[in-house]
One Martini backbone bead per residue (centre of mass of N, CA, C, O) as a GRO file, in nm:
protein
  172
    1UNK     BB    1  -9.648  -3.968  -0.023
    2UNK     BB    2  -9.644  -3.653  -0.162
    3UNK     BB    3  -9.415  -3.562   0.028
    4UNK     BB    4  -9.176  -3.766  -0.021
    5UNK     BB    5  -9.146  -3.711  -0.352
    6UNK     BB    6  -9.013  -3.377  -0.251
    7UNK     BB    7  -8.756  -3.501  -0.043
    8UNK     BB    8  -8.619  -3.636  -0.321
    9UNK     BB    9  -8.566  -3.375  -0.433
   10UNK     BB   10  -8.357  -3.130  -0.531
   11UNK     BB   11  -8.196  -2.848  -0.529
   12UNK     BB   12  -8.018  -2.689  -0.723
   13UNK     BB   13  -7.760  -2.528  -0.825
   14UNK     BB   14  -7.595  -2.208  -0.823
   15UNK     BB   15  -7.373  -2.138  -1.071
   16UNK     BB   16  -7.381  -1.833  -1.067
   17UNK     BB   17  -7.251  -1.771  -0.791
   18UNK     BB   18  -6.949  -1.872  -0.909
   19UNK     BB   19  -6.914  -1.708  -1.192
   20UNK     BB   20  -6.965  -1.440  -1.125
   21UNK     BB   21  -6.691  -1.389  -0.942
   22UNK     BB   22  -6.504  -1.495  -1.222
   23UNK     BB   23  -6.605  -1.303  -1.427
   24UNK     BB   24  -6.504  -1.059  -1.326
   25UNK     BB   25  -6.245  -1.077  -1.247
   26UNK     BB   26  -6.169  -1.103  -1.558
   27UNK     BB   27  -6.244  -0.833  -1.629
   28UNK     BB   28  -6.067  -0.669  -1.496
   29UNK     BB   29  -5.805  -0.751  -1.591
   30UNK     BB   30  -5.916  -0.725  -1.897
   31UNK     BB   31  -5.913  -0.382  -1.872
   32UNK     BB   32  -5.605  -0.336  -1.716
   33UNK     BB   33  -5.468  -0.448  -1.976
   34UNK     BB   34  -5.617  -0.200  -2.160
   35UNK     BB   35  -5.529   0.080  -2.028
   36UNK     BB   36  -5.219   0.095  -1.956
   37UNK     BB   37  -5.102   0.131  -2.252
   38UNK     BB   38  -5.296   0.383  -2.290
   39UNK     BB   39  -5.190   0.575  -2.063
   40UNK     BB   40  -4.903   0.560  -2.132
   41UNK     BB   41  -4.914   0.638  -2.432
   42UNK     BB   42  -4.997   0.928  -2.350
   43UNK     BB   43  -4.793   1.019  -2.157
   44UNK     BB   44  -4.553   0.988  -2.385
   45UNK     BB   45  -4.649   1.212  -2.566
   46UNK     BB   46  -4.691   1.407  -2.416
   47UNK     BB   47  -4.380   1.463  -2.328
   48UNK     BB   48  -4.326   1.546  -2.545
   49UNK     BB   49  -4.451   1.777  -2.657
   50UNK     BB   50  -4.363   1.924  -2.397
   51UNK     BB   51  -4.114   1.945  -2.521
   52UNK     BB   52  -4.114   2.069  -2.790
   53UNK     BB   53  -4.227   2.351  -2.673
   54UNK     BB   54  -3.975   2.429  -2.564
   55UNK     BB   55  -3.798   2.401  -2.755
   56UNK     BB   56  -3.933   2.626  -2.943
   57UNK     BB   57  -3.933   2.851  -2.689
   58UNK     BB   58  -3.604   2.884  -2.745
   59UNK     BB   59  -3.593   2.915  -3.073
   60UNK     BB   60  -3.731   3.177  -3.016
   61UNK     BB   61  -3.525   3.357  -2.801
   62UNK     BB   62  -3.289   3.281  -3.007
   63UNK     BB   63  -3.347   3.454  -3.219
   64UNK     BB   64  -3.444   3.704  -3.122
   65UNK     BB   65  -3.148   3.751  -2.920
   66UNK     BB   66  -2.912   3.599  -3.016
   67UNK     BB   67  -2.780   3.304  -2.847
   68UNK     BB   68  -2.703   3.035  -3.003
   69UNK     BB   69  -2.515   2.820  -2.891
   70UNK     BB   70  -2.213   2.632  -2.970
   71UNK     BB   71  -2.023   2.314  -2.906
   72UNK     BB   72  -1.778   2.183  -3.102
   73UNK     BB   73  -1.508   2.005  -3.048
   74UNK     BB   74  -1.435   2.238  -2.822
   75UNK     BB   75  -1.613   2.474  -2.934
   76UNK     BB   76  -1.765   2.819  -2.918
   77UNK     BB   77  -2.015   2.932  -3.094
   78UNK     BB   78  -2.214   3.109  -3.298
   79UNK     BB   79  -2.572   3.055  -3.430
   80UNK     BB   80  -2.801   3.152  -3.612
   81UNK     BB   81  -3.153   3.138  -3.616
   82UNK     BB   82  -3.219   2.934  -3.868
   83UNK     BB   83  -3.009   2.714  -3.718
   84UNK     BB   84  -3.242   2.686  -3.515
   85UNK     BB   85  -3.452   2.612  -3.657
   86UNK     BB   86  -3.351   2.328  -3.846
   87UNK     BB   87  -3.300   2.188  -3.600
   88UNK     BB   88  -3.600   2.209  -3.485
   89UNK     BB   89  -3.706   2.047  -3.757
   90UNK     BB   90  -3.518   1.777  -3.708
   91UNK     BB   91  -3.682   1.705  -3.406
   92UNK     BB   92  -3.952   1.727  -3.451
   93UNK     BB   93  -4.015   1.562  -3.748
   94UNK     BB   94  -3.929   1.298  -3.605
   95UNK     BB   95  -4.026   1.224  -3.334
   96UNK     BB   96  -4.010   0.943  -3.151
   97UNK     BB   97  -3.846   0.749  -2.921
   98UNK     BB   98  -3.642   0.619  -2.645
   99UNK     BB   99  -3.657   0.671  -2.364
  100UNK     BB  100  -3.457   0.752  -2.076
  101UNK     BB  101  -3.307   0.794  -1.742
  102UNK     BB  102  -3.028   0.825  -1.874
  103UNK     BB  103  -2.764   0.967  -1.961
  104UNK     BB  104  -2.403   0.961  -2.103
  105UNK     BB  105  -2.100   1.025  -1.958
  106UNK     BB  106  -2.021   1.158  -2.182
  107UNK     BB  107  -1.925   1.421  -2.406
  108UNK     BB  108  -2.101   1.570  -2.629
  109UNK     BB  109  -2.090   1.617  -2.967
  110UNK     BB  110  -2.313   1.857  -2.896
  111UNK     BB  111  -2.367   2.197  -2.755
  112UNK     BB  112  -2.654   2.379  -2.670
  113UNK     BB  113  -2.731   2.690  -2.629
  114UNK     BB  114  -3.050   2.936  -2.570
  115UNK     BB  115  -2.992   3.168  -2.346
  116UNK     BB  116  -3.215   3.025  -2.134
  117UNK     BB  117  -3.136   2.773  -1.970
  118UNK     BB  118  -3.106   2.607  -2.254
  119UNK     BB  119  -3.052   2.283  -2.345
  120UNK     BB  120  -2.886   2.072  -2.630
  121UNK     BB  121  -2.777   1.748  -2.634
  122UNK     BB  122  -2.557   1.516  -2.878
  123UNK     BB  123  -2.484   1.227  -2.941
  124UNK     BB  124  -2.351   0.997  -3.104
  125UNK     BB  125  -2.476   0.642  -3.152
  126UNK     BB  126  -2.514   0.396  -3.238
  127UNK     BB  127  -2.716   0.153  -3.426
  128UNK     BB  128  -2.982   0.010  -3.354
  129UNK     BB  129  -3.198  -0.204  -3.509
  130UNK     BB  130  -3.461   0.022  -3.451
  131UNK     BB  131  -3.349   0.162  -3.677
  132UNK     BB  132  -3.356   0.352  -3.929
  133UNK     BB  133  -3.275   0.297  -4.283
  134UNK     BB  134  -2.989   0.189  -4.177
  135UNK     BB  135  -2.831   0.335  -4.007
  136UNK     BB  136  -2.481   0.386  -3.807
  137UNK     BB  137  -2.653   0.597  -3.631
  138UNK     BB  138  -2.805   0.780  -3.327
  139UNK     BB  139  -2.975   1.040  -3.174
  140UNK     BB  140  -2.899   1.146  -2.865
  141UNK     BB  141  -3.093   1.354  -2.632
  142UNK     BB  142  -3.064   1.624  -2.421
  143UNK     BB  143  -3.318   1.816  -2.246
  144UNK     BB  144  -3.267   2.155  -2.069
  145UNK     BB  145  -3.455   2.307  -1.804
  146UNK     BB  146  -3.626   2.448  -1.560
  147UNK     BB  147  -3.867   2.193  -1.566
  148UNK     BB  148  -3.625   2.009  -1.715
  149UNK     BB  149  -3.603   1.706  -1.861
  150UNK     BB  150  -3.508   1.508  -2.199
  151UNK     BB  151  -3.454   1.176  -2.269
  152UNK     BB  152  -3.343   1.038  -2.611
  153UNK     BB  153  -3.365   0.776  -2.903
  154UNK     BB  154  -3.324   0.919  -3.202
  155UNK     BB  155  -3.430   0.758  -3.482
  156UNK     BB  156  -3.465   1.019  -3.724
  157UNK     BB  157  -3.225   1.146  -3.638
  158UNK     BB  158  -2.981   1.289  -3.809
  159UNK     BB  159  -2.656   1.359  -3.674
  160UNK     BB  160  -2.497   1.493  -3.945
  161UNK     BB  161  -2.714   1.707  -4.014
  162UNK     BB  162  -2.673   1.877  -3.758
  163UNK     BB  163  -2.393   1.938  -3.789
  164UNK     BB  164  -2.431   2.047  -4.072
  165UNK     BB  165  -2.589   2.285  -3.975
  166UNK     BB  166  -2.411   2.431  -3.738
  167UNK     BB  167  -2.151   2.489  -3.956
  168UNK     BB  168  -2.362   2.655  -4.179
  169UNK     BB  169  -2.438   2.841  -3.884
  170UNK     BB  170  -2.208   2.999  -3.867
  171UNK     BB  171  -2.059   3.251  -3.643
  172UNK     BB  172  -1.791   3.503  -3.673
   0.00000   0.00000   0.00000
C-alpha cells in the first residue's frame, strides 16, 4: 500500500527550466537596446572631433603659409590669418549638428581653400524647427580634405557671421 501512494505522487514541473531561456533571451534584447545607441553615440562625437582637428590643422598651415582663399559670389580672394582662426572658432565653438550622407547639388554660397588640399563649403540652407535660438538660415558645411569628407547640419553656426568674418578679413 505505501508503494501505490508514491506512485500517485506527481513530481512538479521544473518551471525554471522554461523561465529560463526566455530570461536570457529578454536580457540580450534589452543589453543591445542600450549598448547600440551609446556605440553610435561615441562614433558619432568621435567623427565630429576627428573633423575638428583636420579642420584645425588646415587652419593652422593656412595661417602659417597664408593661403587661406575665399570664393564668395563668384570672387576669390586671399583672407588674413586671424581670419582663418575666427572662422575656426564658430565652427569649432558651435559643436555637433546633423550629419548628412550628402551635400546639396547646388553651388555653395563660400567656398574656403585653405592651400593644402583641404576645402570648407557653406550653403545657408532655411533652417529647420530644431534650430536655435528661432534664426530663418542654418550653415549646411561640407569638410574635404586628403583623409575624407565631413557634411552636417551646423546649428549653431550662424551663417551671416562667418560670412562677415570673410568680408572683414579680406586682403586685397
Amino acid at each position: 500500500m505505501s508503494g501505490d501512494m508514491y506512485e500517485m505522487v506527481r513530481k512538479p514541473r521544473q518551471r525554471r527550466d522554461r523561465i529560463m531561456p526566455i530570461t536570457l533571451a529578454a536580457a540580450t534584447i534589452v543589453i543591445i537596446a542600450c549598448v547600440i545607441p551609446v556605440i553610435w553615440a561615441g562614433k558619432y562625437r568621435r567623427d565630429f572631433w576627428n573633423y575638428i582637428e583636420r579642420l584645425s590643422n588646415a587652419t593652422v598651415y593656412a595661417y602659417e603659409q597664408g593661403t587661406l582663399l575665399a570664393e564668395l559670389e563668384g570672387e576669390m580672394f586671399a583672407i588674413d590669418g586671424t581670419g582663418g582662426y575666427d572662422i575656426y572658432n564658430q565652427v569649432s565653438g558651435a559643436g555637433t549638428g546633423r550629419t548628412l550622407s550628402d551635400p546639396p547639388q547646388e553651388t555653395p554660397d563660400l567656398k574656403l581653400d585653405y592651400g593644402n588640399g583641404t576645402t570648407l563649403l557653406m550653403w545657408v540652407v532655411p533652417a529647420l524647427k530644431e534650430s536655435n535660438e528661432g534664426r530663418t538660415t542654418d550653415a549646411l558645411l561640407l569638410f574635404e580634405d586628403e583623409e575624407g569628407s565631413y557634411c552636417y547640419r551646423a546649428w549653431e553656426v550662424v551663417p551671416e557671421k562667418v560670412l562677415r568674418i570673410v568680408s572683414n578679413h579680406r586682403i586685397d
